[in-house]
N, C-alpha and C positions, 0 to 999 in steps of 0.2 A: 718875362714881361715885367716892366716895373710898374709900381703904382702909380704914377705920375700919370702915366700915358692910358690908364684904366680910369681913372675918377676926370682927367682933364687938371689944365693948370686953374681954371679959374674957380675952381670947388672949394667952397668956403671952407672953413672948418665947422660951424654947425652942420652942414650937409654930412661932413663925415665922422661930426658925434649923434647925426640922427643915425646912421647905420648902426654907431656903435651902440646903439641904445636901445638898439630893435634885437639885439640880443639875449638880454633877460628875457623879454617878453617872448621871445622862441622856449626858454626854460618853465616858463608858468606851467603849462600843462606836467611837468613831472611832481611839485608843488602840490598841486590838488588833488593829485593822486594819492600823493602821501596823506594830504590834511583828509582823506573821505575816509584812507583807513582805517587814520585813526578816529574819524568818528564811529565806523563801524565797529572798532576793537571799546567804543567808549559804552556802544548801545546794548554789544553782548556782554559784557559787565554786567551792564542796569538789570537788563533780563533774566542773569543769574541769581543776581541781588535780591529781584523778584520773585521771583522761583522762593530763594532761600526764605525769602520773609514771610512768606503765604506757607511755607511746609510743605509743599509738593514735589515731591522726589522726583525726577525722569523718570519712566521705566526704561530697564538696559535692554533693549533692544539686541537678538544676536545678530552672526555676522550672517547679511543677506539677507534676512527679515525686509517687510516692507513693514512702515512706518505705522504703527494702528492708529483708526481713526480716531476722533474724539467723543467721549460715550457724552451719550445725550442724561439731560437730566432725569432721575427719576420721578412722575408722576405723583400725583396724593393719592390714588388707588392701591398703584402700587405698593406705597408705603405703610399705606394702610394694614394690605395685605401681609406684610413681611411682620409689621409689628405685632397683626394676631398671632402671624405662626408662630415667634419667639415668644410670645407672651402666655400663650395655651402650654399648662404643665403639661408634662410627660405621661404617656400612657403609665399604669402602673406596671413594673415588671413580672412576667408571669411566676407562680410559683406553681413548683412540681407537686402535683397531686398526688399523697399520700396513698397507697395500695389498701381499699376500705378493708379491714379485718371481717372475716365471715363470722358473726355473730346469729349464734342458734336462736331462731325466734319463737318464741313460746305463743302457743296456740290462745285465742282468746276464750275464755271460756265465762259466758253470761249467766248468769243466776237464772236455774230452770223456771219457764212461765207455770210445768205443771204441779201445783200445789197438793193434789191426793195421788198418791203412791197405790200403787196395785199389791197388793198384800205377799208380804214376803214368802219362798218357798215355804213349809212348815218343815221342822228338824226333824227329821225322822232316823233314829237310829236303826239303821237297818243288822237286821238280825244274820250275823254270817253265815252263807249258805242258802239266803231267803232267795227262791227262787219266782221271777215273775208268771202270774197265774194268766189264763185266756177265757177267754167270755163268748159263746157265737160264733160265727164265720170269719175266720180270714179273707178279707177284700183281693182279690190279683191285682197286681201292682199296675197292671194298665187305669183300673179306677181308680186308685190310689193317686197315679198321676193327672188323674180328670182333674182328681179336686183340688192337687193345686198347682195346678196347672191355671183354674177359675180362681184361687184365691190371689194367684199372681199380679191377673189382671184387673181385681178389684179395687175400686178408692176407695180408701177407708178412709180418707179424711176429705171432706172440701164438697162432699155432696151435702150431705145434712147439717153440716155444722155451718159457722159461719165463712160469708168470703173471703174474708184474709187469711183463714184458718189454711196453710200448704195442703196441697192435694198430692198425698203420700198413696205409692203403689209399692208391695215388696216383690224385689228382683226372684225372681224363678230359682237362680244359683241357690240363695238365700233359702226359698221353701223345701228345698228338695237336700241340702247341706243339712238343715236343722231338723229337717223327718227323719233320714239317715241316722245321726246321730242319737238322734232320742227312741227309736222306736225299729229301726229298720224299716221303714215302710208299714209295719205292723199295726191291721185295725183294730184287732182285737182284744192288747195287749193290757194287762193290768200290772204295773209297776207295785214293788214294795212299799216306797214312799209316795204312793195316791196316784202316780201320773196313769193318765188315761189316752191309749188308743195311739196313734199316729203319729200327734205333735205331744205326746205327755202329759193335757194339758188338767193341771192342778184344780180338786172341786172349788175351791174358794177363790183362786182364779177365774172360774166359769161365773159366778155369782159377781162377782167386783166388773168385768166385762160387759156383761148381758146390763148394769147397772149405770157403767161408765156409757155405754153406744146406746143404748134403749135396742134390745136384742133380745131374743130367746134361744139364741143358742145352746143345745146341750153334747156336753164330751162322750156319750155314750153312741152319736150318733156322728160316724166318719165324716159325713160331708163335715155335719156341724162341728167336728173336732180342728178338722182343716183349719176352716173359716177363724175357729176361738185362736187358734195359732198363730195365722196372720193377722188378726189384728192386735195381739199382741206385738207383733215385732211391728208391727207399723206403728204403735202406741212408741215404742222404743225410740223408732228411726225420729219420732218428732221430738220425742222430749230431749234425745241429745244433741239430735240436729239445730235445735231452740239455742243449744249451749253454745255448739262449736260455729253457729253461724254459716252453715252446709245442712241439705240433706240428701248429699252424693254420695250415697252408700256405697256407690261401686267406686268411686274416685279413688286418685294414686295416693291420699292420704287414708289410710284405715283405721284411724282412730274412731271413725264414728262406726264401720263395720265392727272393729273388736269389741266397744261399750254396749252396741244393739248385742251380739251373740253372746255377751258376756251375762246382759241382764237376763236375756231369756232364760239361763241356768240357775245363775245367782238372786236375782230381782237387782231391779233398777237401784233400788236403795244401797246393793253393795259397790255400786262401782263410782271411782271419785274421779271424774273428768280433770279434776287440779294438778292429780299424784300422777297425771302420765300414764308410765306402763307400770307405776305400781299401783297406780286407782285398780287394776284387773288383776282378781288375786286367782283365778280358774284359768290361766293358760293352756292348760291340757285339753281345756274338756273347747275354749274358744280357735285354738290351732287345727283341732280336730274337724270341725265342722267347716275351717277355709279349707280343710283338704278336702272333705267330701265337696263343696262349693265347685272344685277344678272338674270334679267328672263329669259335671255338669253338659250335657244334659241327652249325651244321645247312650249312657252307659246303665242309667236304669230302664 
């Protein structure tokens, strides 16, 4: 088919440069395509630009990750909060407690409140072979245990004296360990060096007693030997008990049982609360009497 016979003879030629000229305008649409690219290729620039100029890195995202969201601003509380936490030092770091060393602790001993001393044993050299003399009836030991058995449960301190004054009773173990030892139970018995009767007890000790308690106790006469006996060892248990700040004579410490048995032998005056166990220079005769102490009490 030719063109002649498609367009017509009488087709101007503007009519067939209007076709030819409707043909760019068929090309515009690839044009704008290009020109959006590259505005889009001009805008992700900018944005990088932007990015770069503010300091904000992307995070890399892996592969398959969804996109995270945009974190919200932090509040003034919160910040608040964060700045105490960083701001408060550091606990201090614990340090390891040294292993305390067992250091022996030395007993307290206070300056005796009692100011007169019961009059020392007197020195009696006794003559070797001097044997002890008897006076009257021997007591049977069931009376013997009457009386101190009554002197056990006597106070001798805290009735007549004043009320602060401790109210001092001597243990049973204690009257019946120091009878033992002194006397064998024996009422009648008159020692070399002066002791009388039961508890042995010294004439000038009877006088210093009966003076000290407002008493008339006399050592010739059993009950009353008893009685001069324990309150001597009850005279004891306070003036050391005054010291050591106890007067738990039976307690697991025996410092105040060895200084009471020791005085009773020796007198108060010899024993030194400061020196320990060499304040007590009578061990024999103070071991002797915790041993008699253990038979206590269904063996007499």
């Amino acid at each position: 088919m030719s063109y002649g016979s498609f367009y017509g003879d009488d087709d101007t030629a503007e009519q067939r440069w209007g076709i030819e000229e409707d043909a760019p305008r068929r090309r515009r649409p690839g044009m704008i395509f290009l020109l959006g690219a590259l505005v889009v290729v001009v805008l992700v620039a900018l944005g990088g630009l932007t990015v770069l100029v503010k300091g904000k890195d992307p995070k890399p995202t892996s592969a398959g990750s969804r996109p995270s969201q945009v974190e919200a601003e932090p509040s003034t509380e919160a910040s608040e909060v964060v700045v105490a936490a960083t701001s408060a030092p550091p606990p201090p770091s614990p340090t390891p407690s040294a292993t305390p060393s067992k250091v022996p602790t030395k007993k307290s001993i206070a300056p005796p409140k009692q100011t007169a001393l019961p009059p020392p044993p007197p020195k009696v050299s006794a003559k070797p072979g001097c044997q002890p003399t008897y006076k009257g009836t021997q007591l049977p030991k069931s009376s013997v245990r009457e009386y101190l058995d009554a002197a056990s449960t006597k106070q001798f301190w805290g009735s007549s004296t004043p009320a602060e004054v401790q109210a001092i009773r001597v243990p049973k173990r204690l009257m019946y360990g120091v009878a033992d030892q002194e006397s064998g139970w024996q009422s009648n018995i008159y020692a070399c060096d002066g002791g009388v009767g039961v508890m042995q007890v010294m004439p000038n000790t009877e006088t210093w007693m009966n003076q000290r308690f407002g008493t008339s106790w006399k050592i010739d006469t059993p009950k009353d030997n008893v009685m001069l006996g324990g309150q001597y060892l009850a005279w004891a248990i306070r003036y050391f008990g005054e010291q050591l700040g106890t007067f738990d004579i039976m307690g697991a410490d025996p410092t105040l049982l060895n200084a009471v048995v020791s005085a009773y032998n020796n007198g108060a005056g010899a024993v030194d609360l400061t020196k320990g166990d060499a304040g007590i220079t009578n061990w024999n005769y103070v071991n002797n009497v915790k041993a008699l102490m253990g038979r206590c009490c269904n063996d007499y």
